[in-house]
C-alpha positions in Angstrom: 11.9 -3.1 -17.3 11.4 0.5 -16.1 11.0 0.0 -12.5 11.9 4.0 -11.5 9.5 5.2 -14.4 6.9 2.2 -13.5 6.8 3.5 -9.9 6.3 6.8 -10.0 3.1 6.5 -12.4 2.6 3.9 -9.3 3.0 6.9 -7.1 0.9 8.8 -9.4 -2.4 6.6 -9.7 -2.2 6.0 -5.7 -2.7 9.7 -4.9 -5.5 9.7 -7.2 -7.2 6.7 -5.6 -7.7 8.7 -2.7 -9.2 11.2 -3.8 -7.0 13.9 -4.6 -7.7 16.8 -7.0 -5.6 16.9 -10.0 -4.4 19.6 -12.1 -5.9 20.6 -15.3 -3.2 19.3 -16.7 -3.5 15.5 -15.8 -6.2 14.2 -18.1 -4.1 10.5 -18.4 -3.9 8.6 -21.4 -7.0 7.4 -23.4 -6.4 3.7 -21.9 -5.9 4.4 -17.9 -9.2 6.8 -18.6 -11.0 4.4 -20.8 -10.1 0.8 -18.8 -11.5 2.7 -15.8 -14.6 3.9 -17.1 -15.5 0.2 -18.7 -14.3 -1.2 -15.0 -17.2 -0.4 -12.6 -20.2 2.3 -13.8 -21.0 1.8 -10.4 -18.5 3.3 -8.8 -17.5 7.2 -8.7 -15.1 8.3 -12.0 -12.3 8.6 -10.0 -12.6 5.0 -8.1 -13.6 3.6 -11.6 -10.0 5.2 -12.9 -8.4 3.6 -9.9 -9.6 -0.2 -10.7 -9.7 -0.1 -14.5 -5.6 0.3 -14.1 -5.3 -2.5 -12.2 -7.7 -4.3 -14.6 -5.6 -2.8 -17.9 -2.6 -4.7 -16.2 -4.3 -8.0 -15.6 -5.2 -7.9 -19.3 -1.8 -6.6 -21.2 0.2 -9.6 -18.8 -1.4 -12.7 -19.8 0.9 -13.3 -22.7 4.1 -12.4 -21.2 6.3 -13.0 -18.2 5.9 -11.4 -14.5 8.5 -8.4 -15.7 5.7 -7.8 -18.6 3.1 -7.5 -15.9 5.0 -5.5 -13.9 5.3 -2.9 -16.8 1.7 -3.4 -17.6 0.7 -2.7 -14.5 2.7 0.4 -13.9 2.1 1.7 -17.0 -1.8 1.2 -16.7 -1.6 3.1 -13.4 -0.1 6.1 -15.1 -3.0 6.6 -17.3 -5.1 7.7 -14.8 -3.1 11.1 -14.2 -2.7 12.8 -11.0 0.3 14.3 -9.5 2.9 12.3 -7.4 3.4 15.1 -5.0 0.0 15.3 -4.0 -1.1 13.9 -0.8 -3.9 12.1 0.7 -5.4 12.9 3.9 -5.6 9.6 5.4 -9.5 9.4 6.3 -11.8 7.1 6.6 -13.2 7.3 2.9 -9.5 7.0 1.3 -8.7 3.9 3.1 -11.3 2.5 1.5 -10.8 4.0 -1.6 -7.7 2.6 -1.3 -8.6 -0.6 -0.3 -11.4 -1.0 -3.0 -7.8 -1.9 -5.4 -6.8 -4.7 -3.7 -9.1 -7.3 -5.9 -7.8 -6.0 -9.4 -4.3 -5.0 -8.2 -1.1 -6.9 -10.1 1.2 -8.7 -8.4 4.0 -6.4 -9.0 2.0 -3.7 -7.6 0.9 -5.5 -4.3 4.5 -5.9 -3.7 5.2 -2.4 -4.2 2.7 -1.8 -1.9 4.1 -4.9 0.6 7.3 -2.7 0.9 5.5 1.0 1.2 3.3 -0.6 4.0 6.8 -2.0 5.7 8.3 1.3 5.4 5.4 2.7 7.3 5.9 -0.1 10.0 9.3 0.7 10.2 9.8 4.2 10.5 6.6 4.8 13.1 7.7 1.5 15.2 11.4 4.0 15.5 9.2 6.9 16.6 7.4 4.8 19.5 10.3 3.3 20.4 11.8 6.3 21.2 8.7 9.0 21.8 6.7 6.8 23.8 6.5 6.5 27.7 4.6 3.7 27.7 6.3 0.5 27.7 3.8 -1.3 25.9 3.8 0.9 23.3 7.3 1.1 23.2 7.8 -3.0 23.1 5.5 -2.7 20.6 7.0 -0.5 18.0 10.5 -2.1 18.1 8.7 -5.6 17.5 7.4 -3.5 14.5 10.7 -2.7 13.7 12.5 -5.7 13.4 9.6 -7.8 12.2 9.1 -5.6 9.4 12.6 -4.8 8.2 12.9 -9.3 8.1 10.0 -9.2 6.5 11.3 -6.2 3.9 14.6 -8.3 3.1 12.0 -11.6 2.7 9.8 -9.7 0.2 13.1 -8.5 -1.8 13.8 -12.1 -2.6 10.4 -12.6 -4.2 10.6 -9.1 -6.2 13.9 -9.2 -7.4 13.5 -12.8 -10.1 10.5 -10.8 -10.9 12.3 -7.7 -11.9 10.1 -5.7 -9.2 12.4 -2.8 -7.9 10.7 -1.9 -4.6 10.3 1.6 -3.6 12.4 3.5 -1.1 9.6 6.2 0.1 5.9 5.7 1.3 3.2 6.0 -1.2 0.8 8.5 -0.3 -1.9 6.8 1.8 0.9 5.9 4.3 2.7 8.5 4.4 -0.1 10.5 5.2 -0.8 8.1 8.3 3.2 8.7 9.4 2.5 12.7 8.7 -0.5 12.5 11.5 2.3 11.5 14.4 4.6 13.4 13.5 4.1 16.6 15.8 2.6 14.2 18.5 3.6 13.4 21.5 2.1 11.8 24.7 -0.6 9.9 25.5 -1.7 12.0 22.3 0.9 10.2 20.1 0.5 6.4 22.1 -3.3 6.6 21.0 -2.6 8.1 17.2 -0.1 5.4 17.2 -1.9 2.6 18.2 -4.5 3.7 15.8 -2.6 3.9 13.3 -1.0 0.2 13.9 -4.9 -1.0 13.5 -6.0 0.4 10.2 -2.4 -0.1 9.1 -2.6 -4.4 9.9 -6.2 -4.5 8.5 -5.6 -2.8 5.2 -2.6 -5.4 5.4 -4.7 -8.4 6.1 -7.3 -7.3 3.7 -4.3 -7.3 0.6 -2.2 -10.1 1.7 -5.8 -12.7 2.1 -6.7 -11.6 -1.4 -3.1 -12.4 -3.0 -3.0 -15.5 -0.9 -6.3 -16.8 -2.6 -5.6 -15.0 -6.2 -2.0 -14.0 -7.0 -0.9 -14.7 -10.6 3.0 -15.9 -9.5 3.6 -18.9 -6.6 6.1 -16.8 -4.7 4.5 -13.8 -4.6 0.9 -16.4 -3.4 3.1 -18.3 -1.2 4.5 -14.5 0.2 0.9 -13.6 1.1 0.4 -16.8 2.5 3.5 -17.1 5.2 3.2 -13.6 6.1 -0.7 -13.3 7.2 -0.5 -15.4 10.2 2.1 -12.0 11.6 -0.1 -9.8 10.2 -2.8 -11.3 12.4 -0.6 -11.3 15.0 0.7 -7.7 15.1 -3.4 -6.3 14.8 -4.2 -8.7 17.8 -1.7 -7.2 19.7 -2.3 -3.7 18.3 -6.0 -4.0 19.6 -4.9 -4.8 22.7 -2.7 -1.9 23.4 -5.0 0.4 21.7 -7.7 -0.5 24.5 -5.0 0.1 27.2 -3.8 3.8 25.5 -7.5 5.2 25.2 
């Protein structure tokens, strides 16, 4: 399986779910374009794009192992175009954009997502741990830290049989959250983070309920299922704080 090449057409169709304009240039292949026209004529092209990938992967993986998905998936995703280095901006509309995926997206592709998501977790939970003057806050990121990086190492054991390589960079609708703290500091940063830790754990919770209920493998549903009840967790918490920062 192509993992490198199935991720970066990954990369590709998630900066085009949020939005993004593409180049001239990326028109996608007849399938990506045509599976997302057929998906929803309710929703706008480009949202239409977005889901008909994920349903082009559901379709090309019924007759084949989880390594055939994966591949299906990926290569579904690429046919919707758009360019890997461009960037969403992290609004309101784009996260749920984004999240509009979530009921068509493949399993290999949630757990591509899974490990982005962790990444994010990860390398803002360092930032508050060190930027931070508020010991809440600061508590709070380096729980982030190492319940995140367990959880990373737990989610490699359920994409590794499935010959799901999981990506070492954010996609872009987290690294555009990360990008918003960067040059923040403060109370300034202790809000944006805390912010950031809620839409972050509900996007979560809204991906990891729908593969607990509908994932095609038992690891990857039984995944889901183990890891909501810290996901649940970390937003309670994260609601919390946020009241105490504002």
């Amino acid at each position: 399986m192509k993992t490198t090449h199935a991720f970066s057409l990954f990369l590709a169709a998630s900066s085009f779910v949020l939005g993004t304009a593409c180049s001239s240039t990326n028109t996608g292949t007849s399938t990506g374009t045509t599976s997302g026209s057929s998906m929803n004529g309710q929703m706008s092209s480009d949202m239409s794009s977005a889901s008909g990938t994920a349903a082009t992967g559901t379709n090309t993986s019924s007759s084949g192992s989880m390594g055939d998905a994966g591949s299906s998936s990926a290569a579904a995703t690429g046919g919707s175009g758009g360019s890997s280095a461009t960037m969403g901006t992290g609004s309101a509309s784009d996260m749920t954009a984004f999240m509009a995926t979530f009921a068509t997206m493949q399993d290999p592709v949630f757990l591509m997502n899974a490990a982005s998501s962790n990444l994010l977790e990860i390398q803002l939970g360092q930032m508050a741990a060190q930027k931070s003057t508020n010991a809440d806050v600061k508590r709070f990121g380096q729980m982030m830290v190492d319940h995140h990086t367990k959880a990373t190492q737990e989610l490699k054991t359920v994409a590794t049989p499935l010959g799901v390589t999981l990506p070492q960079t954010m996609m872009p609708v987290h690294q555009a959250m990360a990008d918003k703290l960067m040059n923040k500091s403060g109370k300034a940063f202790d809000e944006g983070y805390m912010d950031a830790m809620e839409t972050a754990h509900k996007m979560d919770i809204a991906m990891f309920e729908v593969k607990s209920n509908a994932a095609e493998t038992p690891t990857v549903k039984s995944f889901a299922t183990k890891t909501l009840p810290m996901l649940r967790s970390h937003e309670k918490m994260a609601n919390e704080i946020e009241k105490k920062v504002d």
